[in-house]
N, C-alpha and C positions, 0 to 999 in steps of 0.2 A: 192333737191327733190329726194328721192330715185325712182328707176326705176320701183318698184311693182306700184306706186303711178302716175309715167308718164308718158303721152297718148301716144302713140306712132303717130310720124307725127305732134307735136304738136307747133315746131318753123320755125324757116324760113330759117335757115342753113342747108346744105345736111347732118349734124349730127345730128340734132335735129329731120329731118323727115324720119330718119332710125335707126334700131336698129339692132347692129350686132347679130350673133349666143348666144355671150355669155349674152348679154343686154335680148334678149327675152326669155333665159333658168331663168334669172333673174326675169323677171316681170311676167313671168305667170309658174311659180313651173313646168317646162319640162325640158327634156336632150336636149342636143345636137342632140342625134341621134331621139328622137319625131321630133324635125324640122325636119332633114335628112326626116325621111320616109313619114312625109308628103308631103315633095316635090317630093320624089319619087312616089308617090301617086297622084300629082298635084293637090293636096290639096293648099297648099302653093306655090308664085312664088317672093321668092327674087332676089332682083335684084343681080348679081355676078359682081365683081368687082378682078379678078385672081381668086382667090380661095375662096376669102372672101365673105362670105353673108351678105346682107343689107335687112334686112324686111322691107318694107312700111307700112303705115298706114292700107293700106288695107289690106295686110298681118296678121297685128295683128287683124284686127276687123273679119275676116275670123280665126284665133287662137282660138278668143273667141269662135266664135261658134262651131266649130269642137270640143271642149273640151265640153260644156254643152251638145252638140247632142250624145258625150258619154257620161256624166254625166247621161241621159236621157234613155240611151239606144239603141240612134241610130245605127245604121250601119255607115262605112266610105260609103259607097255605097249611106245609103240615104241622108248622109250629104254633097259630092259632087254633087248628083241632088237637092239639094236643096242651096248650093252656085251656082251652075249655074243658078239658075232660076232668082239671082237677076239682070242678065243681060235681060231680056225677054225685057223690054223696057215699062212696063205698071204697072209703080210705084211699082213693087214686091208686086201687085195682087196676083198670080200664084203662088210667093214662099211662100207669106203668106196662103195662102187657103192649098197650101199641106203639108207646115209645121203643118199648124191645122191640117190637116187630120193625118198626121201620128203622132202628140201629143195626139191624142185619141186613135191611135191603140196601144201607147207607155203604155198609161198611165192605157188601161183597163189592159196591160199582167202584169204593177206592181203591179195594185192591183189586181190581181189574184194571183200573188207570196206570197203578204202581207200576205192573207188566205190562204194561204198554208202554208207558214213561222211559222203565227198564231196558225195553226191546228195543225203541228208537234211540235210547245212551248208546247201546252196543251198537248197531249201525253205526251210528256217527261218528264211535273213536273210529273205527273199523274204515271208514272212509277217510279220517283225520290222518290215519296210517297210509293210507296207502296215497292221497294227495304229496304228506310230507317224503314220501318213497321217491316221487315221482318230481316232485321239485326238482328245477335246474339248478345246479349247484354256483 
């Protein structure tokens, strides 16, 4: 089973429910140094074994989302309050409710960008047209 493919956490040996640095630059397309600064960030907390890092399952399910919450446009800011909140103790009520809330504030400033993106496309053919009008033949 290749590693992009498996779970992290997923057997019942201490190698199967950890992934070193190079295993999880493997499975989810990041450097070395993306781990690094997320634990510098305490985003991330592998377990250390001398120098060597071992990500837990939790590790990688907290990867996933720090990578969609920028996909998305989060902040590390709101993606560290919003991994802590799944410790609240009240089903991740709270994380879910403010994840919703800031997927609405996320998702109006895209589509506002969209139309902006949109508005400058059409300009530009618009001057594309009328430069090629205006060429010397």
């Amino acid at each position: 089973m290749s590693l992009a493919t498996r779970s992290c956490g997923g057997g019942t040996d201490m190698t199967d429910q950890t992934l070193t640095i190079r295993e999880m630059c493997e499975a989810y397309d990041v450097t070395p140094r993306t781990l690094r600064f997320y634990e510098s960030k305490e985003l991330l907390f592998p377990v250390r074994e001398g120098q060597k890092r071992l990500f837990t399952k939790r590790d990688c399910a907290r990867l996933k989302l720090i990578l969609r919450g920028k996909r998305f446009g989060f902040s590390l800011e709101e993606i560290r309050q919003l991994l802590d909140l799944y410790d609240m103790g009240d089903q991740q009520a709270t994380q879910l409710a403010k994840t919703y809330e800031l997927a609405e504030k996320h998702l109006f400033d895209m589509e506002a960008q969209r139309a902006e993106l949109d508005e400058a496309i059409g300009e530009l053919k618009d001057q594309m047209v009328w430069v090629r009008r205006n060429l010397p033949n």
